[in-house]
ZADO-1210 file (C-alpha; in nm, 4 decimals, padded with zeros to 6 digits):
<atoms>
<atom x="00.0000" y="00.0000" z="00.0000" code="UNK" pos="1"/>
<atom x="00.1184" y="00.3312" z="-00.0923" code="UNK" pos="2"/>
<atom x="00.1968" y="00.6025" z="00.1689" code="UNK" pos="3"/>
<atom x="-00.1014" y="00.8038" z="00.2643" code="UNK" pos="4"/>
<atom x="-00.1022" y="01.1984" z="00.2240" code="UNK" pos="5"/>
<atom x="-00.3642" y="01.4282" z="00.3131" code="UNK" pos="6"/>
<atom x="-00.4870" y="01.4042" z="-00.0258" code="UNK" pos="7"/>
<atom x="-00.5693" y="01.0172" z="00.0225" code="UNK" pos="8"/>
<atom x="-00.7338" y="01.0202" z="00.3049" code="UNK" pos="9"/>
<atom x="-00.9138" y="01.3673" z="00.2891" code="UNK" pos="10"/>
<atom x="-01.0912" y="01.4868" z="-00.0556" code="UNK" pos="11"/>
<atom x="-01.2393" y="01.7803" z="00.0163" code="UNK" pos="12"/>
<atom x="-00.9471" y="01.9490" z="00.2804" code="UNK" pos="13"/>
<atom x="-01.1975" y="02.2325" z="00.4894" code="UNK" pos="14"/>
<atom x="-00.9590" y="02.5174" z="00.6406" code="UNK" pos="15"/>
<atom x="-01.1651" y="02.7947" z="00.8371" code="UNK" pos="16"/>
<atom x="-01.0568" y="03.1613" z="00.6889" code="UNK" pos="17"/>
<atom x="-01.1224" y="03.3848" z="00.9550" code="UNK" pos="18"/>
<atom x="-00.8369" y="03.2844" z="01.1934" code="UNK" pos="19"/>
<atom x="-00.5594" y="03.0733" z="01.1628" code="UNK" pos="20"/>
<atom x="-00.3470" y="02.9083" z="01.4158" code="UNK" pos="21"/>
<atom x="-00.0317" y="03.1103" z="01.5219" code="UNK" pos="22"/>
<atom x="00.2762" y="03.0199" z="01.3913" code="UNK" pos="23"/>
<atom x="00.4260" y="03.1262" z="01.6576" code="UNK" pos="24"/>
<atom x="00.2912" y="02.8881" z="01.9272" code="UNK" pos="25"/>
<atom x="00.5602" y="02.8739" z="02.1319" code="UNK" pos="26"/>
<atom x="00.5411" y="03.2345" z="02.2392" code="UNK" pos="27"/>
<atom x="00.2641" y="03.0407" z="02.4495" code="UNK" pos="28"/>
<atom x="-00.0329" y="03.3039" z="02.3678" code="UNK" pos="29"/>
<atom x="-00.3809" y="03.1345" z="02.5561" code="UNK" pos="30"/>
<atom x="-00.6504" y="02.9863" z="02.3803" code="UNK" pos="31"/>
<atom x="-00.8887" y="03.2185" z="02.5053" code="UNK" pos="32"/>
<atom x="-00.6491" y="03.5570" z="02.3272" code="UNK" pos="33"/>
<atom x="-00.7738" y="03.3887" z="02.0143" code="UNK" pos="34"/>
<atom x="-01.0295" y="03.5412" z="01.7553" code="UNK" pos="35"/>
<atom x="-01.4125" y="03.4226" z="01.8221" code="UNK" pos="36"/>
<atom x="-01.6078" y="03.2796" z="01.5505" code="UNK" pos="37"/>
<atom x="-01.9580" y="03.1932" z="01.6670" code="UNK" pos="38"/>
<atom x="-02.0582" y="02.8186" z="01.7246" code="UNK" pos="39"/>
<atom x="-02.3873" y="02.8580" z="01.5098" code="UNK" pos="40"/>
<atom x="-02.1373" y="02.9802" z="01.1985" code="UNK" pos="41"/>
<atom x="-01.9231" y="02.7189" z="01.2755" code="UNK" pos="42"/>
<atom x="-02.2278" y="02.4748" z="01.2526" code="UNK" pos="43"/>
<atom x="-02.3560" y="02.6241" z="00.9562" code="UNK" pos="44"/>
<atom x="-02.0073" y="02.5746" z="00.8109" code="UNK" pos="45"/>
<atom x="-01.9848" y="02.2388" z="00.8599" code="UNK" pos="46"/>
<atom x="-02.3323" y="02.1388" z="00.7155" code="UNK" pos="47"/>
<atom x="-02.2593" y="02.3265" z="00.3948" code="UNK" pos="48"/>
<atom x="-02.0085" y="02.0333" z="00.2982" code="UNK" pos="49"/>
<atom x="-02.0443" y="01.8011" z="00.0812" code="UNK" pos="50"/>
<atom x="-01.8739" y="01.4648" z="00.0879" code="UNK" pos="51"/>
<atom x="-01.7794" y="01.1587" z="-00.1349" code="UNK" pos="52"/>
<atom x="-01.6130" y="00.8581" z="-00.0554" code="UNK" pos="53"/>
<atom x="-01.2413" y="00.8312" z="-00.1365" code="UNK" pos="54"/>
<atom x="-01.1573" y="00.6725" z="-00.4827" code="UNK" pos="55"/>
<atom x="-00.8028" y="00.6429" z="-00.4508" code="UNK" pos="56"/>
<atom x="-00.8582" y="00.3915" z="-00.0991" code="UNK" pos="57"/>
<atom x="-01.1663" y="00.2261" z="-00.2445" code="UNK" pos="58"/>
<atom x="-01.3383" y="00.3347" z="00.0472" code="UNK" pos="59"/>
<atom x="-01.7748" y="00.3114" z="00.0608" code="UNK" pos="60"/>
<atom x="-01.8842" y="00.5335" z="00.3633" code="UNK" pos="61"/>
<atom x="-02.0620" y="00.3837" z="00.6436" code="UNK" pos="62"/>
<atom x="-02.4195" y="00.5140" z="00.6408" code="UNK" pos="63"/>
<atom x="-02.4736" y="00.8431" z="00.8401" code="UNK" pos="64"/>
<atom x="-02.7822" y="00.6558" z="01.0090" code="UNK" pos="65"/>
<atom x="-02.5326" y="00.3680" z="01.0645" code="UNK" pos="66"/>
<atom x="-02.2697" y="00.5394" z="01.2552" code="UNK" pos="67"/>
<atom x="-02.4773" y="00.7416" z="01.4633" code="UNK" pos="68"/>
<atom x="-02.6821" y="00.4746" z="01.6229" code="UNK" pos="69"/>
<atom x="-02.4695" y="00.1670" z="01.6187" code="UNK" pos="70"/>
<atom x="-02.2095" y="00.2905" z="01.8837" code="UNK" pos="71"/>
<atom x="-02.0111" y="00.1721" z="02.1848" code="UNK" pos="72"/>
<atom x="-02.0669" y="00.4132" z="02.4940" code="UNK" pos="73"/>
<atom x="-02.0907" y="00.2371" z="02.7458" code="UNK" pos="74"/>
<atom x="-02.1747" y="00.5632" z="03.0030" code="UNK" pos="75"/>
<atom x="-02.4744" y="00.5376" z="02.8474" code="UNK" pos="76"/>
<atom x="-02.5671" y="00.1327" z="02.8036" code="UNK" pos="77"/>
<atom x="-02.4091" y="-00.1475" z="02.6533" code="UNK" pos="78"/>
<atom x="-02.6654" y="-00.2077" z="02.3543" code="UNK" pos="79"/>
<atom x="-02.5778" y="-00.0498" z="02.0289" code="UNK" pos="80"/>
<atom x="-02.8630" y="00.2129" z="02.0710" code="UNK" pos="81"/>
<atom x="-02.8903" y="00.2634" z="02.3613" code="UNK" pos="82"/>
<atom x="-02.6427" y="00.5921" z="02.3442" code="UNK" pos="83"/>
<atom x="-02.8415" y="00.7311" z="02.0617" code="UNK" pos="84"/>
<atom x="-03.1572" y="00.6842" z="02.3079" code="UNK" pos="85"/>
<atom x="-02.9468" y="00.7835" z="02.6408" code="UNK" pos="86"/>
<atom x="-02.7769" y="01.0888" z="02.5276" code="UNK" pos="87"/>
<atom x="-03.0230" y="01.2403" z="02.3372" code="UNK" pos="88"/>
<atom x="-03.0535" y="01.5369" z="02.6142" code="UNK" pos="89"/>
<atom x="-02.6913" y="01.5162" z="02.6679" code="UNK" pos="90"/>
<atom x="-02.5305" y="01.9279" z="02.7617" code="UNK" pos="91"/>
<atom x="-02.1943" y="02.0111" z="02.5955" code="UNK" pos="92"/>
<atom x="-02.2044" y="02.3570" z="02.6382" code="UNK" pos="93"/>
<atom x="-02.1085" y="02.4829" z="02.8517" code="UNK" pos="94"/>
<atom x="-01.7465" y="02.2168" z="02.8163" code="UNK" pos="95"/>
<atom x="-01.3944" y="02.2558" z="02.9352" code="UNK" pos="96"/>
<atom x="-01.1240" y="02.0617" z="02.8216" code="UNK" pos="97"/>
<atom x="-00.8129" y="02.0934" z="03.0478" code="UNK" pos="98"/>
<atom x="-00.4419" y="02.0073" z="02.9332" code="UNK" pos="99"/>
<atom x="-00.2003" y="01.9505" z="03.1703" code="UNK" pos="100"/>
<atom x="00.0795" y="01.7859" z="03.3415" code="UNK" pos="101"/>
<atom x="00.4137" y="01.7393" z="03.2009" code="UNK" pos="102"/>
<atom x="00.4110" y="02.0044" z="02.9625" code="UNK" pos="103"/>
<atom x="00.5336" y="02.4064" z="02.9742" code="UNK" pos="104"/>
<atom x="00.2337" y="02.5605" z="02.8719" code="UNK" pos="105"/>
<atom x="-00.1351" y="02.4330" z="03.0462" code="UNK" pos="106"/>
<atom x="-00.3879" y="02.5270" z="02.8865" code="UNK" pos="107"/>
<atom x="-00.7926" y="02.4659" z="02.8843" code="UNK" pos="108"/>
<atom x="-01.0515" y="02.5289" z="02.5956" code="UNK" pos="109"/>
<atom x="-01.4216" y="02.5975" z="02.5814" code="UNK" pos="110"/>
<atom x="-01.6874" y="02.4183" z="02.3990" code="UNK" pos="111"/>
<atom x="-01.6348" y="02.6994" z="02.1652" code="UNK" pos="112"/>
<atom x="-01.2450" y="02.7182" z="02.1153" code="UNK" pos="113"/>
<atom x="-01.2859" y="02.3311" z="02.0868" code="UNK" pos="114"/>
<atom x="-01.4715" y="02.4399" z="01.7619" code="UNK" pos="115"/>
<atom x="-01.2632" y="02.6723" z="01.6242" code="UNK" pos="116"/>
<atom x="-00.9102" y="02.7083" z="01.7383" code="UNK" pos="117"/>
<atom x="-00.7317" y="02.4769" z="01.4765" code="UNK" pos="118"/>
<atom x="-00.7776" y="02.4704" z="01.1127" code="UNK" pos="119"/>
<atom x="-01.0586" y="02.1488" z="01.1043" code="UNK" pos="120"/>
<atom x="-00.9977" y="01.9091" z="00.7777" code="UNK" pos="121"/>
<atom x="-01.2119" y="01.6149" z="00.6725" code="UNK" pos="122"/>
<atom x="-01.0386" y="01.2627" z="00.7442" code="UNK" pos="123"/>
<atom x="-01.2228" y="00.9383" z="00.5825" code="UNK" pos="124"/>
<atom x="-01.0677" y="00.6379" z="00.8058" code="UNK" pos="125"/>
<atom x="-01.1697" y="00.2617" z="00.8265" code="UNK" pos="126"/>
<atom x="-01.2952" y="00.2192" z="01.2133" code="UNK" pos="127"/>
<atom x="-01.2556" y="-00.1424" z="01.3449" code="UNK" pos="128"/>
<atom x="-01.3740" y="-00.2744" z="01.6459" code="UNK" pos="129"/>
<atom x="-01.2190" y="-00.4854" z="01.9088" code="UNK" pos="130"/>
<atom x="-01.5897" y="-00.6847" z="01.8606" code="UNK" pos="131"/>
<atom x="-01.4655" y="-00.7525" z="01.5016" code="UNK" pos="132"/>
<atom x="-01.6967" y="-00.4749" z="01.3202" code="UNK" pos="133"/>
<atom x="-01.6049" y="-00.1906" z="01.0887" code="UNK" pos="134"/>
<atom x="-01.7084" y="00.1173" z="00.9247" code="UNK" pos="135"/>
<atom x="-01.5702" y="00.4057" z="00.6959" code="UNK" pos="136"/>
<atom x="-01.6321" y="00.7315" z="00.8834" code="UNK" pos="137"/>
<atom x="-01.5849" y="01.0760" z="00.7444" code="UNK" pos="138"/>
<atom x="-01.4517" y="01.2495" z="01.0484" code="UNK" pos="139"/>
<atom x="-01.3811" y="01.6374" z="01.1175" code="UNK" pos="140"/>
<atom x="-01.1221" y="01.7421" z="01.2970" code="UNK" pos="141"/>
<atom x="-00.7797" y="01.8261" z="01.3851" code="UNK" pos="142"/>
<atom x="-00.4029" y="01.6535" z="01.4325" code="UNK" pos="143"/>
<atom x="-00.3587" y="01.6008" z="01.7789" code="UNK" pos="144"/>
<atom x="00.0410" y="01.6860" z="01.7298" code="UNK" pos="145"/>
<atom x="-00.1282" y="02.0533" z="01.6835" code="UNK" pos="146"/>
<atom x="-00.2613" y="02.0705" z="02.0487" code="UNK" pos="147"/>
<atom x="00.0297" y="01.8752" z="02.1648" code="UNK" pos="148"/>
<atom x="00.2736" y="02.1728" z="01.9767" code="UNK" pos="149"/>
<atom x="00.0863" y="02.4038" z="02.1704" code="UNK" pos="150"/>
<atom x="00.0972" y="02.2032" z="02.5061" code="UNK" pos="151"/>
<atom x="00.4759" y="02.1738" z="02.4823" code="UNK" pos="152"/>
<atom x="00.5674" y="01.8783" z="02.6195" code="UNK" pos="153"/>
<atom x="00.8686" y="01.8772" z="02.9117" code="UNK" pos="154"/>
<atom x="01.1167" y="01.5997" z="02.8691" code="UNK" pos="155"/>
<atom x="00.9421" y="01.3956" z="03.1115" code="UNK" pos="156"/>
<atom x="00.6438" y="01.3294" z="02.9080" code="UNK" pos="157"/>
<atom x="00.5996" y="00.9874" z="02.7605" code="UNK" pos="158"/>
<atom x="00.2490" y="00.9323" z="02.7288" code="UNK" pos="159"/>
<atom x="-00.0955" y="01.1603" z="02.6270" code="UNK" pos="160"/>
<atom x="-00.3670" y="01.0428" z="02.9227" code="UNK" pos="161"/>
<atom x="-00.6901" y="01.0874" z="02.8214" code="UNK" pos="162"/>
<atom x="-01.0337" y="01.1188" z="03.0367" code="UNK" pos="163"/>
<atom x="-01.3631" y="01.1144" z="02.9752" code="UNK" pos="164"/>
<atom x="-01.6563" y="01.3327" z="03.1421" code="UNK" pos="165"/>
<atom x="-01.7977" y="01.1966" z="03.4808" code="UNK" pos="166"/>
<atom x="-02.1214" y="01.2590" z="03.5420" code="UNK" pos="167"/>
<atom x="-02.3583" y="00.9994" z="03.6748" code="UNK" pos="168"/>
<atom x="-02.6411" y="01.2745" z="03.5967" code="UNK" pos="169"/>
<atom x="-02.6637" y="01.3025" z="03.2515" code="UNK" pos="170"/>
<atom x="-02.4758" y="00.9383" z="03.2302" code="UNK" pos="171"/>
<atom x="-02.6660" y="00.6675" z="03.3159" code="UNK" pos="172"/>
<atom x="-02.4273" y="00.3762" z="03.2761" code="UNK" pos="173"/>
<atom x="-02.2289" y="00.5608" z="03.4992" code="UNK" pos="174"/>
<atom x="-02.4673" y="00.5803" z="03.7605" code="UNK" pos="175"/>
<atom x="-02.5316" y="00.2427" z="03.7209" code="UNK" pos="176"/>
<atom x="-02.2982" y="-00.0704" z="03.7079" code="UNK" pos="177"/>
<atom x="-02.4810" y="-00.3181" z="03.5227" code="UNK" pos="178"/>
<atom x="-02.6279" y="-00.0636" z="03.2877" code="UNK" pos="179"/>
<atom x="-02.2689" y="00.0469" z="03.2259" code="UNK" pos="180"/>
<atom x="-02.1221" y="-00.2527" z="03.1545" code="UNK" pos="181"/>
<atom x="-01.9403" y="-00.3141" z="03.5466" code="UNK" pos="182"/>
<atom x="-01.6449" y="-00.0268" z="03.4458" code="UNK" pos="183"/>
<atom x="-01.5206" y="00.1329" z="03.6945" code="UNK" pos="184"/>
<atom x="-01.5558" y="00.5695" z="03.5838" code="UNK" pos="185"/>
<atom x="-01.4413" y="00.7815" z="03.4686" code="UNK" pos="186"/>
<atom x="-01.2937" y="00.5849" z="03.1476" code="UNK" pos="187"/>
<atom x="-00.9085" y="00.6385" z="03.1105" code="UNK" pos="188"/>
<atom x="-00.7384" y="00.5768" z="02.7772" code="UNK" pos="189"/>
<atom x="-00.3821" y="00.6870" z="02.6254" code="UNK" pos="190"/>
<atom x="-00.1170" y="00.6930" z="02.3593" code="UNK" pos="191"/>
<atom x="00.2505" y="00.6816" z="02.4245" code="UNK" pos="192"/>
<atom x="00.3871" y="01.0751" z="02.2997" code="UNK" pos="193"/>
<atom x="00.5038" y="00.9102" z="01.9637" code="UNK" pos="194"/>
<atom x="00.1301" y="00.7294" z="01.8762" code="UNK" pos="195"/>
<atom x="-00.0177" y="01.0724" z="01.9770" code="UNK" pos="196"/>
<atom x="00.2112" y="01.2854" z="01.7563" code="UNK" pos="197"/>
<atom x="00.1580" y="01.0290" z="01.4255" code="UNK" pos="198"/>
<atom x="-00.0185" y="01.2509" z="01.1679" code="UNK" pos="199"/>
<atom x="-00.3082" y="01.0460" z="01.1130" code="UNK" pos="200"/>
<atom x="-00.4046" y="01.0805" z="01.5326" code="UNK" pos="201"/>
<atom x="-00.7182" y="01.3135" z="01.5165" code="UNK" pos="202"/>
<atom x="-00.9038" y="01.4799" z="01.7779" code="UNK" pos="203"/>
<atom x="-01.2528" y="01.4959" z="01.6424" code="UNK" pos="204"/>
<atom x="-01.5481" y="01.7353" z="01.6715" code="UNK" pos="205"/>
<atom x="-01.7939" y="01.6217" z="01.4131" code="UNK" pos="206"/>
<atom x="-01.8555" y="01.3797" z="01.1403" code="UNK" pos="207"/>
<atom x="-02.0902" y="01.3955" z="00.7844" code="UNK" pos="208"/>
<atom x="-02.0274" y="01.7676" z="00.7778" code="UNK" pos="209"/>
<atom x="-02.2074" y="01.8181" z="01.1333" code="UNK" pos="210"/>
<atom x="-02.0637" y="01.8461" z="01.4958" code="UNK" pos="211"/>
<atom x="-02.0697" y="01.5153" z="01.6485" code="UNK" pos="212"/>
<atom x="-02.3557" y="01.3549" z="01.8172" code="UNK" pos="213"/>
<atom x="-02.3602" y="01.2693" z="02.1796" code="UNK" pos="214"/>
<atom x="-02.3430" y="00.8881" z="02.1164" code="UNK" pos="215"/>
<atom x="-02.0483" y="00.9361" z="01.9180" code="UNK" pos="216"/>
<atom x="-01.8549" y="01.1407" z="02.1438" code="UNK" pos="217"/>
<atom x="-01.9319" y="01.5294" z="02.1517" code="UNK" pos="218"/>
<atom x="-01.8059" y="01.7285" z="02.2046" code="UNK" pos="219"/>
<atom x="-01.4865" y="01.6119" z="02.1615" code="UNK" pos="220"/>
<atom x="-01.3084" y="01.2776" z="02.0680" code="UNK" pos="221"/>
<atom x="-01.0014" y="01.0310" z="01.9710" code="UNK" pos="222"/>
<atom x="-00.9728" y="00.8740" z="01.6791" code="UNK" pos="223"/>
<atom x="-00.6774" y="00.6796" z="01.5974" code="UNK" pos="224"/>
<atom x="-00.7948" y="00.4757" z="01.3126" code="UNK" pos="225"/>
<atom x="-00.4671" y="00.2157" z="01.3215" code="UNK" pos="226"/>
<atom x="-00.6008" y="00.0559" z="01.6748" code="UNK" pos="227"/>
<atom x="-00.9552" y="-00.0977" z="01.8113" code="UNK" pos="228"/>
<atom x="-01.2340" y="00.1452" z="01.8717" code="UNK" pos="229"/>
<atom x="-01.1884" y="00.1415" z="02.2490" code="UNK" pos="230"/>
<atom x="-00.8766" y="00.3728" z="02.2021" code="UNK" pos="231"/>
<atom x="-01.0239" y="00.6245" z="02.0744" code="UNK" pos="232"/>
<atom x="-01.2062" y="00.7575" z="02.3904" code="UNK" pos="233"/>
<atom x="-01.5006" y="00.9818" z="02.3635" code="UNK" pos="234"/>
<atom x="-01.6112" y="01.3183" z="02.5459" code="UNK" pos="235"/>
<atom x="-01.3137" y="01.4074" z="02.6618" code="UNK" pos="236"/>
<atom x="-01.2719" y="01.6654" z="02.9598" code="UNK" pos="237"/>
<atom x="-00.9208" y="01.6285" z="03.0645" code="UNK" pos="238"/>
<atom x="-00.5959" y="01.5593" z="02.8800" code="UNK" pos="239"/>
<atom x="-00.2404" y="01.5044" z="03.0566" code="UNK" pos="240"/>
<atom x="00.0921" y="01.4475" z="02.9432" code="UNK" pos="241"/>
<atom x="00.2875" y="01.1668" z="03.2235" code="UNK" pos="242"/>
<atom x="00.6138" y="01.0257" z="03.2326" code="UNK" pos="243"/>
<atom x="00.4666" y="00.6783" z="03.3116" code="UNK" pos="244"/>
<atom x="00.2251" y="00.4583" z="03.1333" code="UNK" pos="245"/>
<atom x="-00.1131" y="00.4768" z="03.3290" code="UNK" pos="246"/>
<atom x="-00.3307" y="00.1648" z="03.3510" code="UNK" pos="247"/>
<atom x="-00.5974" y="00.2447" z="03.0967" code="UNK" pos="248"/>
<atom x="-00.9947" y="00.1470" z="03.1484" code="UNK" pos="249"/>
<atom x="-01.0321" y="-00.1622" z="02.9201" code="UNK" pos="250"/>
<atom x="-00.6490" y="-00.2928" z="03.0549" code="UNK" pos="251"/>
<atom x="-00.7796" y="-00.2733" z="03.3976" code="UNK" pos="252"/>
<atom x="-01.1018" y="-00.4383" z="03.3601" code="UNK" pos="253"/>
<atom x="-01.0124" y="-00.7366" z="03.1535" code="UNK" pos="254"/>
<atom x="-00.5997" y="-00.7360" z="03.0872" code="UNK" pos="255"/>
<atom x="-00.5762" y="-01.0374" z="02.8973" code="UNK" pos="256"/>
<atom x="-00.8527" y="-00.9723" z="02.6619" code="UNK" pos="257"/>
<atom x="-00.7580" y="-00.6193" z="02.6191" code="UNK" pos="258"/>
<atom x="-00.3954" y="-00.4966" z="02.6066" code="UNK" pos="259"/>
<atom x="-00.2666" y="-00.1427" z="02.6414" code="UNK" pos="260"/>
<atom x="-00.1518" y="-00.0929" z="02.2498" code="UNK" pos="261"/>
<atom x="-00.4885" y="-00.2387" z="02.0934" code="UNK" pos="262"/>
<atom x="-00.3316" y="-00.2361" z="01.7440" code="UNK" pos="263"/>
<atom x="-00.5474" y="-00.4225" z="01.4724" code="UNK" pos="264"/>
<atom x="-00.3909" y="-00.7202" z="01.4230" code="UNK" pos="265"/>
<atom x="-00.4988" y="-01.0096" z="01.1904" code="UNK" pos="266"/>
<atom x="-00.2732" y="-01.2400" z="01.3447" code="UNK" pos="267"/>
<atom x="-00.3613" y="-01.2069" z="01.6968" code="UNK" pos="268"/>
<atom x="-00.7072" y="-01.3555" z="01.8082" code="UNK" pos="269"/>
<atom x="-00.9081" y="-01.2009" z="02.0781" code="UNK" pos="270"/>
<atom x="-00.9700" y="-01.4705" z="02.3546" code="UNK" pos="271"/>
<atom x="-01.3139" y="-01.5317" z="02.2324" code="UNK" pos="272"/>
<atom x="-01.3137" y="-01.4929" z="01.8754" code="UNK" pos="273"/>
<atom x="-01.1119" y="-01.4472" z="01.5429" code="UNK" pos="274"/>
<atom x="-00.9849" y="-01.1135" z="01.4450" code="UNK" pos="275"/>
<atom x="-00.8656" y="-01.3155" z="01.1269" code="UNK" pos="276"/>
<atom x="-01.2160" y="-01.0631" z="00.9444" code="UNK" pos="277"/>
<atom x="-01.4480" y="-00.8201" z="01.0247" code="UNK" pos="278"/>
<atom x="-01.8085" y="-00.7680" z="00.9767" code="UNK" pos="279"/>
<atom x="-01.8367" y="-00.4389" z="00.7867" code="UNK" pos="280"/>
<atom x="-02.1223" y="-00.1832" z="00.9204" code="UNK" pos="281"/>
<atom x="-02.2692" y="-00.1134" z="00.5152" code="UNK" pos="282"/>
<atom x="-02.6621" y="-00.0085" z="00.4409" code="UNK" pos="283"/>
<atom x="-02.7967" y="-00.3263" z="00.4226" code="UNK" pos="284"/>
<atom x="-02.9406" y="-00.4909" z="00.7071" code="UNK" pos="285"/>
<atom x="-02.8947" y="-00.8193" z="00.8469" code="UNK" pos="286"/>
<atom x="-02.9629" y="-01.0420" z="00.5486" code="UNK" pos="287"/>
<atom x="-02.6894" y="-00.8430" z="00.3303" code="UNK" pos="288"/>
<atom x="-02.3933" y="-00.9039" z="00.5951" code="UNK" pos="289"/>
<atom x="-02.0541" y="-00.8371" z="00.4623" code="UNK" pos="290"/>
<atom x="-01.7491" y="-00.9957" z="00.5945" code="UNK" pos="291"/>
<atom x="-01.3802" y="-00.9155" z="00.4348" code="UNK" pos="292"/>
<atom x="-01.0180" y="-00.9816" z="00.5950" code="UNK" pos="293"/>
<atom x="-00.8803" y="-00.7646" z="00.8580" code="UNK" pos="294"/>
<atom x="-00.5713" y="-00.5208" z="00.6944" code="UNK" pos="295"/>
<atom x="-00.2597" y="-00.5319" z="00.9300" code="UNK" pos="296"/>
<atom x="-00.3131" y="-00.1914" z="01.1462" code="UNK" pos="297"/>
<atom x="-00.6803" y="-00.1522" z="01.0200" code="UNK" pos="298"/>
<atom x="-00.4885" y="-00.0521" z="00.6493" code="UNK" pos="299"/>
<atom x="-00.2255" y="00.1762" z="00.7797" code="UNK" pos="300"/>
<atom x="00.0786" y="-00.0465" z="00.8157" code="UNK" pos="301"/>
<atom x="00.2948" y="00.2180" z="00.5646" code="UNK" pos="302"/>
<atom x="00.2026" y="00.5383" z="00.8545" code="UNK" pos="303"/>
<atom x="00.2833" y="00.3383" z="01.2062" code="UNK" pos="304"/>
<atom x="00.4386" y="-00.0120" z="01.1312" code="UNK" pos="305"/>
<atom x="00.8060" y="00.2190" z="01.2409" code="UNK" pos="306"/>
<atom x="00.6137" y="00.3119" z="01.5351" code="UNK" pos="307"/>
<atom x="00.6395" y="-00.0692" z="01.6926" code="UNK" pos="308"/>
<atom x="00.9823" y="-00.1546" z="01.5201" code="UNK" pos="309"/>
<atom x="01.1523" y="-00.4407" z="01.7538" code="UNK" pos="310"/>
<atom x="00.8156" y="-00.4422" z="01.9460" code="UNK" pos="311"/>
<atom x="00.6535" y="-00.7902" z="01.9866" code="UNK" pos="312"/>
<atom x="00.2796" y="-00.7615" z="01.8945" code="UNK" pos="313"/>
<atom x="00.1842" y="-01.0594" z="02.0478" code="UNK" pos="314"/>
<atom x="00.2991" y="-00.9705" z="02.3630" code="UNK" pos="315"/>
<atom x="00.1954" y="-00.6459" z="02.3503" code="UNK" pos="316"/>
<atom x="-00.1340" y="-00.6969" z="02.1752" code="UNK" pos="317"/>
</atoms>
């Protein structure tokens, strides 16, 4: 497969005009110095594109009605709709997201800077499942590496933290253990610094040209489209930068079914099934099931293989 550049994985590239990020990051200017651009405009912005699916990957979008009810969020219920039913009333504004830790220059943003402080681009990327199901997503967002360049990481930092919102309020399955599958909250995920700096790491805010539903993770989400879905946490409130590698949500619960790296990998099984294929998400319903071979790093061996050179994958599956 043929290295991936923006132009392959995004056809339609969406840069906002009225502000631009400033070069000069370093000179550590806040977030909240920026330029405002209203969250209906940016709405409005974002519904005003159009999308395709990507000829040069071969890649068939996922259904919009697809990805927004067939979803893994546990916080709100372990069926696949119960977060579009669950988090229909779910607040995001008012939001804070908080950086912090081992880095020069903490930081938080609003619901919304979150919105409109980096240049947002469209990313297509295959999204596999530890549960052996995929879809093609048209996400909108931004490189991580930008909000980690404006974090500036001490020497100390090894590892992007990530947490998701805790509240048992508006979060049922967080109120409520056998609703919420028996995890312990809030849910913890991270990246070492080098698998958060990788240029296809996104931080997404919206998907099919719109911000992104609840059940998918608004405000705010991961998406690192080379691993299983579980990295790539949702809602996020809080992200630090540590020296050590924390013990992550999934890792915790269930270690041996559910390893710290999570890279898609053909050749390692999950305990309780094959991850040999996948059953892809499409528009049909259950009669029309498609099943096709799972791609070494969900497709994206060229971008990360480097990233685990010397690295066992069985061992650290």
């Amino acid at each position: 497969m043929k290295k991936l550049t923006i132009q392959d994985v995004t056809p339609e590239t969406i840069f906002y005009q009225r502000r631009k990020i400033i070069t000069a990051l370093g000179l550590g200017i806040a977030a909240s110095a920026l330029p405002k651009v209203s969250m209906a405009e940016t709405k409005r912005h974002l519904q005003s594109l159009q999308f395709k699916p990507d000829p040069n990957k071969g890649l068939e979008l996922t259904p919009e009605n697809k990805i927004i009810g067939y979803n893994n969020f546990y916080e709100f219920g372990v069926d696949k709709s119960a977060p579009a039913k669950n988090a229909a009333n779910f607040k995001t504004d008012p939001w804070i997201l908080e950086i912090g830790g081992e880095v020069e220059n903490p930081f938080s943003l609003n619901h919304q800077q979150l919105l409109n402080t980096f240049p947002l681009e469209e990313r297509i990327y295959r999204f596999r499942c530890v549960e052996a199901w995929s879809m093609v997503v048209p996400w909108i967002g931004f490189e991580l590496a930008r909000l980690i360049e404006m974090a500036k990481p001490t020497g100390k930092a090894k590892y992007v933290v990530f947490h998701t919102l805790y509240d048992p309020a508006q979060m049922p399955g967080q109120k409520n253990r056998l609703l919420g599958g028996g995890i312990d909250y809030p849910y913890v995920e991270a990246l070492r610094l080098d698998e958060a700096l990788n240029s296809l790491t996104l931080l997404s805010v919206g998907l099919y040209g719109k911000t992104l539903p609840p059940q998918n993770g608004a405000p705010i989400r991961l998406v690192v489209p080379w691993k299983y879905g579980f990295k790539s946490i949702k809602s996020i409130v809080k992200i630090t930068f540590a020296e050590k590698r924390p013990l992550t949500t999934w890792e915790s619960l269930a270690p041996n079914e559910y390893g710290f790296y999570a890279n898609v990998n053909p050749n390692v099984d999950h305990p309780r099934w094959s991850q040999a294929s996948e059953r892809v998400i499409g528009a049909g319903g259950l009669l029309s099931v498609k099943r096709q071979p799972t791609l070494m790093f969900n497709g994206y061996e060229n971008e990360v293989a480097n990233l685990y050179r010397g690295l066992d994958l069985k061992v650290n599956y």
